[in-house]
N, C-alpha and C positions, 0 to 999 in steps of 0.2 A: 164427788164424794166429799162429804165434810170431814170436818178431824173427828169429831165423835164416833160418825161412821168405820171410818180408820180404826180408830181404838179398836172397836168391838168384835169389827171384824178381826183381829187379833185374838181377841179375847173366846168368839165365839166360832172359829174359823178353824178348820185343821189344814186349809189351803188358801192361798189368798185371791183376790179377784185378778183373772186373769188378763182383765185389761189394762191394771195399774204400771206405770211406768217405772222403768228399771229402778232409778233412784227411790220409790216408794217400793218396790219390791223388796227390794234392800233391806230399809229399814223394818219392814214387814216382818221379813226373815228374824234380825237382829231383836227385836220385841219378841221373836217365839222361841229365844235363846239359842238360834243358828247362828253363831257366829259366820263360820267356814261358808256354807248356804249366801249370808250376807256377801260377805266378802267377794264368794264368785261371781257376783252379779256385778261389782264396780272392774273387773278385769276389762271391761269394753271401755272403749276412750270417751272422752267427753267430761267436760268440767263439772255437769250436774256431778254425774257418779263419782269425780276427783274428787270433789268436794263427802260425798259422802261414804269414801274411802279413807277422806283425812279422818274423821270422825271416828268411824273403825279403827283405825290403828289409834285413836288415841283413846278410843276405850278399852284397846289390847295392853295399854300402857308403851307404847311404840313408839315416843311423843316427838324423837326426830323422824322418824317416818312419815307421820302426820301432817308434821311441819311440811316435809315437802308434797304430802300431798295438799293442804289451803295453799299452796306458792299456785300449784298446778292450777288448782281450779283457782284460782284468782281471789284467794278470799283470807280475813284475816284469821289467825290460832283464836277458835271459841272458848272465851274465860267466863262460863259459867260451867255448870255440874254437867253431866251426859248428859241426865235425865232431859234439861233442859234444852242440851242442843240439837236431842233427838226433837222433840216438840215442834222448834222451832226448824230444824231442817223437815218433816212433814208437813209442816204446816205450811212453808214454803213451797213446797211440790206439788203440794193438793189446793192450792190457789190457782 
């Protein structure tokens, strides 16, 4: 699936495709304004989802929380806007 794809299917979707992987569910979720939805999906272990757990809490405004979730998944605190690290974590996933 490409990013476009991705998009649309957000856009034009009232469920997401059920073969997309946790960390793109996630963000799936989180684009159709489920936060909690999102959220439940990085409770399972693994750095992808650490990582897009850190993200979550720091669009919660949680921004120590965050912090230790990038420690967990091994990555550094994203200093640009959500918008963008949403983008950029899908766009990672769907590579």
């Amino acid at each position: 699936m490409t990013f476009e794809e991705f998009k649309q299917s957000i856009d034009n979707e009232a469920d997401p495709d059920a073969s997309l992987a946790p960390p793109l569910l996630a963000l799936w979720h989180d684009a159709k304004g489920d936060w909690d939805k999102a959220h439940s999906f990085c409770q399972s272990s693994g750095s992808d989802l650490d990582w897009v757990h850190a993200y979550l809490h720091r669009k919660e405004g949680d921004l120590s929380n965050a912090a230790y979730w990038y420690r967990r998944a091994g990555k550094p605190e994203f200093e640009g806007s959500l918008e963008e690290e949403w983008q950029s974590l899908a766009t990672h996933f769907l590579a």
